[in-house]
LUMSEDREN-830098 format. One record per residue: x, y, z of N, C-alpha, C in turn; residue in three letters. Coordinates in steps of 0.1 Angstrom, whole numbers, padded with zeros to 4 digits, always signed. Atoms other than C-alpha are relative to their C-alpha. Last residue first. Example, Ala and Ser with C-alpha at 12.3 -4.5 7.8 and 13.67 -1.06 7.14 Angstrom:
BEGIN
-0009-0011+0000+0137-0011+0071-0008+0011+0008SER+0009-0012+0000+0123-0045+0078+0009+0012+0000ALA
//
This chain:
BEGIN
-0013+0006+0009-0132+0010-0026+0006+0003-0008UNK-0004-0003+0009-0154+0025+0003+0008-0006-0009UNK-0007+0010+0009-0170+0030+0033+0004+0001-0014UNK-0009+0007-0008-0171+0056+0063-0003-0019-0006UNK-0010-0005-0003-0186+0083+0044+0012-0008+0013UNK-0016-0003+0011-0199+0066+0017+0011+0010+0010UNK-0005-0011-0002-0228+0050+0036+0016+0005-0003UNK-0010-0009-0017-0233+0018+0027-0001+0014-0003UNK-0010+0009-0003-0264+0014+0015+0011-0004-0010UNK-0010+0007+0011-0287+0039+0010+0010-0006+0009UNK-0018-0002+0001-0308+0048+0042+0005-0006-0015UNK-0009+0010-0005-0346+0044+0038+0015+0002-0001UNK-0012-0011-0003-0363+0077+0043+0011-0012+0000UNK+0003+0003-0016-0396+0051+0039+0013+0009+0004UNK-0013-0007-0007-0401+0070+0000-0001-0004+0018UNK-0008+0014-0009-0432+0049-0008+0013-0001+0003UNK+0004-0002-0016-0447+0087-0015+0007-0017+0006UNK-0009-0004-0007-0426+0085-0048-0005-0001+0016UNK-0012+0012-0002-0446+0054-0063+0010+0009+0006UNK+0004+0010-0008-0481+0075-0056+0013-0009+0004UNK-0001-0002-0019-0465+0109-0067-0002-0012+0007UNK-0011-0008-0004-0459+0098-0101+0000-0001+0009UNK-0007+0013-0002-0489+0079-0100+0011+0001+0002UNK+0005+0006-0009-0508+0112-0098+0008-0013+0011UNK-0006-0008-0015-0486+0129-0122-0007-0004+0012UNK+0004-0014-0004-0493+0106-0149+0000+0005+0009UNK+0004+0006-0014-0471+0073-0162-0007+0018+0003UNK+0000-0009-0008-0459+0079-0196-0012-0003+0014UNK+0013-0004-0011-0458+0055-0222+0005+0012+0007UNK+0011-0004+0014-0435+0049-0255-0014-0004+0008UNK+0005-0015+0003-0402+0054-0236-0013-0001-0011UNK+0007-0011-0014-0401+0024-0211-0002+0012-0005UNK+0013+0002+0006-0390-0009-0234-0010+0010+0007UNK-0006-0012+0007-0352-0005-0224-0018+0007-0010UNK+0003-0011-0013-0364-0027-0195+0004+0011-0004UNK+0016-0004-0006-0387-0053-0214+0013+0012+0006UNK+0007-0013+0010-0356-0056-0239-0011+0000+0007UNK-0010-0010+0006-0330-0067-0208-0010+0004-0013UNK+0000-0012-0004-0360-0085-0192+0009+0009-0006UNK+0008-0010+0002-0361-0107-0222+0000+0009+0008UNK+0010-0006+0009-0331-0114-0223-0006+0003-0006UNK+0012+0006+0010-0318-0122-0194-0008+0010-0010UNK-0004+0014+0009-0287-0113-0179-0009-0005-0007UNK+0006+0014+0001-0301-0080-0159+0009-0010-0012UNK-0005+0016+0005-0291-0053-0145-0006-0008-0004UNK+0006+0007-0002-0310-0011-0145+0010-0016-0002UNK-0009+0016+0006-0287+0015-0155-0009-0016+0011UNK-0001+0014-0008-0306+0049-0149+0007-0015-0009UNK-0010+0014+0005-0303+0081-0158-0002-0010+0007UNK-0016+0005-0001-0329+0107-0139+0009-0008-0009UNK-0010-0004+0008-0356+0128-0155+0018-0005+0005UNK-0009-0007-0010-0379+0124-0125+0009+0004-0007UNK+0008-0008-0003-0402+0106-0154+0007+0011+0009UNK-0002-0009+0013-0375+0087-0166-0010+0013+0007UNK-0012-0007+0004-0372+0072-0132+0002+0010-0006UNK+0000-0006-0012-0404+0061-0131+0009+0010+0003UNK+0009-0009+0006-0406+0044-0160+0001+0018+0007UNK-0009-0011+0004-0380+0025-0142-0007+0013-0008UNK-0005-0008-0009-0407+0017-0115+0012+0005-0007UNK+0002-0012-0004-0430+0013-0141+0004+0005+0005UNK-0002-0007+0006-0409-0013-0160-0010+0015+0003UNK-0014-0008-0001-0402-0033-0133+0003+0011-0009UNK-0001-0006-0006-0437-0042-0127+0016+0012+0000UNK-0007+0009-0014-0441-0053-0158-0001+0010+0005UNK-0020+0004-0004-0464-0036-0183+0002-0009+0011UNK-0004+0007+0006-0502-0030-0192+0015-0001+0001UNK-0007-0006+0009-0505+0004-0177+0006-0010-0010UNK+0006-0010+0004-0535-0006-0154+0010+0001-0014UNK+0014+0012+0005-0518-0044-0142-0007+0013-0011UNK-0010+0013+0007-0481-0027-0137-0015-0004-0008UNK-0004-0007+0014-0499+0002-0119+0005-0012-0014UNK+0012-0006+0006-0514-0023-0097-0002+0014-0013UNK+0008+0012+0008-0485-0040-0091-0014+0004-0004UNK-0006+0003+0010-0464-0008-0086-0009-0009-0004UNK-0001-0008+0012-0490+0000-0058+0004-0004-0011UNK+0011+0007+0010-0492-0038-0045-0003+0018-0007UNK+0007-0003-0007-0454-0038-0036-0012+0000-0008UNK+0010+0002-0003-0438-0063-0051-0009+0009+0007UNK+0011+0007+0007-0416-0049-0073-0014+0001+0005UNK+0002-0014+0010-0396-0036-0043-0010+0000-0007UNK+0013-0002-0002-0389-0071-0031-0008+0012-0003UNK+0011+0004+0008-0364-0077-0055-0011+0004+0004UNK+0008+0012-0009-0332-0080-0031-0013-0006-0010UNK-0008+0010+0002-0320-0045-0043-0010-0011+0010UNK+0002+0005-0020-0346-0018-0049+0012-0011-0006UNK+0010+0008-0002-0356-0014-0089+0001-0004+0012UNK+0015-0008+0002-0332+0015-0098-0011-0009+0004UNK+0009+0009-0006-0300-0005-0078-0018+0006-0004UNK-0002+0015+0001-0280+0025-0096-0010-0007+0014UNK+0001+0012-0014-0294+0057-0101+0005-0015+0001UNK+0000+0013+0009-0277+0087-0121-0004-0008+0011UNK+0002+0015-0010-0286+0121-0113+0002-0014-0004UNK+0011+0010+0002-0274+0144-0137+0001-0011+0009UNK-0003+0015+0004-0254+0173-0123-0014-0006-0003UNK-0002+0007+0018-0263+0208-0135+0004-0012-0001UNK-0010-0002+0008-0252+0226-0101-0002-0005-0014UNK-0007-0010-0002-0286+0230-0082+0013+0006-0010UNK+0003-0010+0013-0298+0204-0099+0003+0014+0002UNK-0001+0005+0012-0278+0177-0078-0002+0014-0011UNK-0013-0006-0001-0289+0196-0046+0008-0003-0012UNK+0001-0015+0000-0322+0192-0056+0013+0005+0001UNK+0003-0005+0016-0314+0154-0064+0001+0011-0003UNK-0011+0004+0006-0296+0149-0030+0002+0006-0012UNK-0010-0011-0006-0329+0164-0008+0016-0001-0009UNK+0003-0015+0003-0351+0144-0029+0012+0006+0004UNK-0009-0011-0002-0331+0107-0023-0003+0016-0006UNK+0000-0006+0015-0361+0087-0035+0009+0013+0000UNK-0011-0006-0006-0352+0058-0012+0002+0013-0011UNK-0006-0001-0014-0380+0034-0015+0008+0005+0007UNK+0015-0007-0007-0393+0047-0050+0001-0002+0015UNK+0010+0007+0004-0354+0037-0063-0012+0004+0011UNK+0012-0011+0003-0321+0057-0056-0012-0012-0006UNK+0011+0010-0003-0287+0040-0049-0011+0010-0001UNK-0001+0007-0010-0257+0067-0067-0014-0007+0004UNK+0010+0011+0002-0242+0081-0097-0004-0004+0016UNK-0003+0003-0015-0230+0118-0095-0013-0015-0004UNK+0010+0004-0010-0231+0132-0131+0006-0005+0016UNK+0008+0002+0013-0212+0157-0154-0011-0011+0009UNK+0000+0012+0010-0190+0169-0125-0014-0002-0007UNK+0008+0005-0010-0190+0210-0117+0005-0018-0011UNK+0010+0003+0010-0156+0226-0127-0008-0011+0010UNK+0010-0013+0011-0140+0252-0109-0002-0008-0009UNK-0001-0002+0010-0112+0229-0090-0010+0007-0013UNK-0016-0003+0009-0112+0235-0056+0004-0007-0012UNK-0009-0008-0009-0147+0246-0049+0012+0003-0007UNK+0005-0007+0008-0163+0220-0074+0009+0015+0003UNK-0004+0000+0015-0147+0196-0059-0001+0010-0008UNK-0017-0001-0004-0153+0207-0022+0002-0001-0013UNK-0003-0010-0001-0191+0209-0029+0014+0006+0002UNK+0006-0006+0011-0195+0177-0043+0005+0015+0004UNK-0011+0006+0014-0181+0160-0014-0001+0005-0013UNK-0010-0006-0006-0203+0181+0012+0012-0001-0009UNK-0006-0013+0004-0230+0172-0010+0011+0009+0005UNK+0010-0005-0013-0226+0134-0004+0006+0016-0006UNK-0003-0009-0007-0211+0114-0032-0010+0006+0005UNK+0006+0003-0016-0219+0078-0040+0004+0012+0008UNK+0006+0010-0001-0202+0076-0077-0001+0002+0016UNK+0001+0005-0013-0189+0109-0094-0004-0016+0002UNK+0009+0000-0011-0179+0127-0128-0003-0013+0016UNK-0007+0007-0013-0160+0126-0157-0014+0006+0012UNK+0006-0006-0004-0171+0134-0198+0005-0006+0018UNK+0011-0008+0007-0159+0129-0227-0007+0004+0011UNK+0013+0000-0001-0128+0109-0219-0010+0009-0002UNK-0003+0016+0000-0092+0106-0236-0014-0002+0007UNK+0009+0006+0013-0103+0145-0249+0003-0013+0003UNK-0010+0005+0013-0069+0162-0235-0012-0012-0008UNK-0006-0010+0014-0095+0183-0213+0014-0001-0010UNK+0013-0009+0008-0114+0156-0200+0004+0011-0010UNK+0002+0007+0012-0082+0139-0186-0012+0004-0010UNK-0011-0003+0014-0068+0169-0171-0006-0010-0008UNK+0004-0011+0006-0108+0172-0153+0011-0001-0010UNK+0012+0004+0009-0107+0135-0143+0002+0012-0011UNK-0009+0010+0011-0068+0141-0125-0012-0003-0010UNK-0009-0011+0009-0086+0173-0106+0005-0013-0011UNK+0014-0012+0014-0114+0148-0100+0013+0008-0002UNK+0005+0008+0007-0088+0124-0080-0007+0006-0008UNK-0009-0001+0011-0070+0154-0064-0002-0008-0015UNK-0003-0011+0010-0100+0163-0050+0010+0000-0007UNK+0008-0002+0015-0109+0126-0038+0000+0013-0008UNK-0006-0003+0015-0077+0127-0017-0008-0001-0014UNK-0002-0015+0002-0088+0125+0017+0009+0004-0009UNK-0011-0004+0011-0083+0094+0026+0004+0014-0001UNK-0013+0003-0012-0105+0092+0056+0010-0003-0008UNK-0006-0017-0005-0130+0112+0031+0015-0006+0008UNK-0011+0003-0012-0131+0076+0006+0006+0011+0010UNK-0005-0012-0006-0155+0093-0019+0017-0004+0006UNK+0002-0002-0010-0166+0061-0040+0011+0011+0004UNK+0009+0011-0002-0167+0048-0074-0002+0003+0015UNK-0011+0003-0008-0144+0084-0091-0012-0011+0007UNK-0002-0002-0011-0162+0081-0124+0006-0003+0011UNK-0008+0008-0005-0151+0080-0161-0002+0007+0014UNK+0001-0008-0012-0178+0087-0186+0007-0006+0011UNK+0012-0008+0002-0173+0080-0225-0002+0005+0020UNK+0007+0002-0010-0140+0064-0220-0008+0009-0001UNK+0003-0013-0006-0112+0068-0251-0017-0007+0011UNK-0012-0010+0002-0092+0041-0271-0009+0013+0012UNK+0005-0009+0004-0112+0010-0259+0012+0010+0000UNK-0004-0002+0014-0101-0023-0253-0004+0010-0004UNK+0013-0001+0010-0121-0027-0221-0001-0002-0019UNK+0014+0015-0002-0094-0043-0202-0012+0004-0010UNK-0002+0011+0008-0073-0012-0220-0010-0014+0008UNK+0001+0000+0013-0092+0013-0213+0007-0018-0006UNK+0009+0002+0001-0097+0006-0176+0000-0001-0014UNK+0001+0012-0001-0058+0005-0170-0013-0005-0004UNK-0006+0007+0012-0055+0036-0188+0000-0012+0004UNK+0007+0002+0013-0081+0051-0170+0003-0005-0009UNK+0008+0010-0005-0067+0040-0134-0009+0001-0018UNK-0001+0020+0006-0036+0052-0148-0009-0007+0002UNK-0004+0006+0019-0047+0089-0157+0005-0016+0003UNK+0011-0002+0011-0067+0090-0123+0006-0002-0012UNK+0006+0011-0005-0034+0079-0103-0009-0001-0012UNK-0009+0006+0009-0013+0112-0119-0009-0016+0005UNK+0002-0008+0019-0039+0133-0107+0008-0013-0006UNK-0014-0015+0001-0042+0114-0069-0004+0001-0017UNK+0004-0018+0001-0070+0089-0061+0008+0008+0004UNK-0002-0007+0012-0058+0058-0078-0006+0015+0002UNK-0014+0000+0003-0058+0035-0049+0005+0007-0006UNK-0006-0008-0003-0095+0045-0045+0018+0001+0001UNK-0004-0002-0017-0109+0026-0067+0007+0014+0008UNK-0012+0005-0008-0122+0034-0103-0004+0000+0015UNK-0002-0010-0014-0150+0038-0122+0010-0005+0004UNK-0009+0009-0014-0162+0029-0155+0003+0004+0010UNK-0001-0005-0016-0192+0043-0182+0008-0009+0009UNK-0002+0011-0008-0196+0033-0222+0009+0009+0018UNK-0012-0010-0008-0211+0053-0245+0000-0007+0015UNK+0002+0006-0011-0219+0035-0274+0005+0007+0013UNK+0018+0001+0000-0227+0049-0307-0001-0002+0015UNK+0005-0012+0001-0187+0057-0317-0016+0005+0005UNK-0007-0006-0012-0177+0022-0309-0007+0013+0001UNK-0011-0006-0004-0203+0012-0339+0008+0006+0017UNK-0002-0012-0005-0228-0016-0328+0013+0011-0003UNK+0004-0010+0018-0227-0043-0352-0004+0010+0008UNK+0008-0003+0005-0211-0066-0315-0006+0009-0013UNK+0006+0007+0005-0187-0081-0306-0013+0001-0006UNK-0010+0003+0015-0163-0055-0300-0006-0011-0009UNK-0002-0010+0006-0189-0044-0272+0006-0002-0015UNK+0015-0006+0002-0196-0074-0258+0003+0009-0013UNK+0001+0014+0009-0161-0083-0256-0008+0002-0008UNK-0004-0003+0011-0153-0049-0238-0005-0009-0011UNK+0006-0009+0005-0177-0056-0215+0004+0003-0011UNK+0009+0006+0007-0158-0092-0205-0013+0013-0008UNK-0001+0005+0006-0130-0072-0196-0010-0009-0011UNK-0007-0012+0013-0139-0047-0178-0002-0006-0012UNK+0006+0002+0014-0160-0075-0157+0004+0008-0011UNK-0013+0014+0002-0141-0077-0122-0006-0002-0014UNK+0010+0009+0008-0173-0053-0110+0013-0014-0005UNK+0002+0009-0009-0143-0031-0089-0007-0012-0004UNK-0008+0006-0001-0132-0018-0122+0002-0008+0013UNK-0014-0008-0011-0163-0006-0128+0014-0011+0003UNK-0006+0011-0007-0193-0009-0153+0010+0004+0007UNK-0003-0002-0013-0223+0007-0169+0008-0011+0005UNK-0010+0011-0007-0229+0002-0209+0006+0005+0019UNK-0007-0005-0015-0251+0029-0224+0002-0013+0006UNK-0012-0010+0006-0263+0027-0267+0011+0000+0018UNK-0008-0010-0013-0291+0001-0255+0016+0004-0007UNK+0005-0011-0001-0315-0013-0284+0011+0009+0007UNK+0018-0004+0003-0324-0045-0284+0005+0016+0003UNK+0006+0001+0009-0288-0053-0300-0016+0001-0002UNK-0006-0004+0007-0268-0038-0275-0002-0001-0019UNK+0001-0013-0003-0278-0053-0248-0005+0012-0014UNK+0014+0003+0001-0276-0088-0261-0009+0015+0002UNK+0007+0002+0013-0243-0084-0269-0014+0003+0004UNK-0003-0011+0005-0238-0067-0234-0008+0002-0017UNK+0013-0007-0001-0257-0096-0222+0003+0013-0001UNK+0019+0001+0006-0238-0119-0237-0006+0010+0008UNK-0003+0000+0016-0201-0102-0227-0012-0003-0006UNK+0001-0017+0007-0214-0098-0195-0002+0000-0012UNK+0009+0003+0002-0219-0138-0188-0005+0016-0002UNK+0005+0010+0012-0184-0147-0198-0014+0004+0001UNK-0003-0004+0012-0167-0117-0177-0008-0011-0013UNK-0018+0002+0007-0186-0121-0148+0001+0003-0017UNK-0009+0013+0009-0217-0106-0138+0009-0001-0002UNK-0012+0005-0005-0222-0084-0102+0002-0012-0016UNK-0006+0003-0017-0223-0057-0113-0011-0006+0003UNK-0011+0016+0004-0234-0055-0153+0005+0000+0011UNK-0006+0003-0010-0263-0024-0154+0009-0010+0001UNK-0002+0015-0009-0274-0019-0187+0011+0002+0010UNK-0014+0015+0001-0281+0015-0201-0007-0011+0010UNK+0003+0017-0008-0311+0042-0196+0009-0009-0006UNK+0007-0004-0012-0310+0082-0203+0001-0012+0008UNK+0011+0008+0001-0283+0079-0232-0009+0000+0016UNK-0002+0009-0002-0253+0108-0231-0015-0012+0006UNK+0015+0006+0002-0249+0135-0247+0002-0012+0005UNK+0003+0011+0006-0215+0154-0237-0015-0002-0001UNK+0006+0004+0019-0212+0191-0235-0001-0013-0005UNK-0010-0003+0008-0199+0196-0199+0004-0002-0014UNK-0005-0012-0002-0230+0198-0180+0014+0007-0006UNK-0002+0001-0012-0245+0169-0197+0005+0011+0002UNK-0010-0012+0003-0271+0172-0225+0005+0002+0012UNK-0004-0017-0016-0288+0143-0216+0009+0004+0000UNK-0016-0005-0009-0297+0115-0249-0002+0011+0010UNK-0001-0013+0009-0335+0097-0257+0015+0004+0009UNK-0006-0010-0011-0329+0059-0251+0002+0014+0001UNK-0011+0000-0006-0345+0042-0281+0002+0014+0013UNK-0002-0017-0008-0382+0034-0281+0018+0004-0002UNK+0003-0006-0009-0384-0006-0290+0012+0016-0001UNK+0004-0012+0002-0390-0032-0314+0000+0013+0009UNK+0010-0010-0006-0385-0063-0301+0004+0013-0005UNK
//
């Protein structure tokens, strides 16, 4: 299949980095590795994965297995919170690099806040030394609340490059995003299609889906693009994996825009980051 590539987002600390990747939590390492390959060959430059996912390893695979140069691919991990101190962050990246086999980490986020710790600013300070000896390109968040965002930035003077977290037409986190664009981060959504599935189904999307000739899943990432967020969408199969990179050669119009955000029910993201964590 023939398809659109991923146009790049000039991040706040001079990386470029692809608008739409593959998702890979929850596959294992045998059933990543294909659908990285597989990734990777319709098209997708952005690999999403974490060292909680148990799959480093099998991304790497993907990756080395593939007629993709290293240099093309920009590949995103995260750590726990075990490793949130400065000197932690440099090992959690050298433990990430190597499962992945890679010499350097295109975006290396912290996967959760953990406040009853209370040591995710030393964890971004350890992002920022590694950003500025060049072993990653770019560092930033996973499930931060703006209170957490605003401490980072505080005490160490640089903003992060994105803040990934749950976001789909049933949870269209406004208030998060604006705060987001306030500093120059890029929103990144994970679970972009709802979790569970039922999402999809509503009979808006399905009636967009029917108008715009597409899946449903490909309006609601459409969707996305349109808000100008990042997104990492999962899948193991190969045709949804090139139906979902298959979203830049329409445009959905401001109408319908608004129709799949109004199905915003204020639904909570799940968990809440300030009293869960890994």
């Amino acid at each position: 299949m023939d398809t659109a590539a991923a146009p790049l987002v000039e991040l706040v600390n001079g990386a470029r980095m692809p608008q739409l990747g593959l998702g890979t939590w929850p596959l294992d390492d045998a059933d990543v590795e294909v659908a990285v390959r597989r990734a990777l060959d319709s098209g997708y430059r952005l690999v999403d994965t974490a060292e909680n996912y148990d799959n480093e390893v099998g991304v790497g695979r993907g990756i080395a297995g593939s007629a993709v140069a290293r240099e093309d691919i920009f590949v995103t991990t995260k750590f726990n919170r075990r490793w949130h101190s400065v000197d932690g962050a440099r090992r959690a990246f050298e433990a990430s690099a190597e499962r992945l086999g890679v010499d350097y980490i295109d975006l290396l986020l912290i996967h959760w806040p953990n406040p009853e710790q209370d040591r995710y600013v030393e964890a971004f300070a350890g992002l920022v030394e590694l950003l500025r000896q060049g072993r990653v390109r770019a560092i930033g968040t996973s499930n931060f609340k703006p209170a957490h965002l605003d401490r980072i930035v505080s005490e160490t003077g640089v903003v992060p490059d994105v803040n990934q977290i749950q976001l789909h037409p049933r949870a269209t986190r406004a208030g998060l995003r604006e705060f987001h664009a306030g500093y120059g981060i890029l929103t990144e959504s994970w679970s972009p299609i709802g979790r569970g599935g039922d999402l999809l189904e509503e009979p808006v999307i399905a009636e967009l889906a029917r108008r715009y000739g597409r899946t449903p899943a490909q309006i609601v990432l459409r969707w996305h693009v349109e808000l100008g967020l990042a997104v990492v969408p999962k899948s193991a199969d190969a045709q949804r994996i090139g139906q979902n990179i298959d979203v830049f050669d329409f445009a959905l119009d401001s109408d319908d825009i608004a129709r799949l955000s109004a199905l915003d029910s204020g639904e909570e993201p799940a968990p809440d980051s300030d009293v869960f964590g890994h």
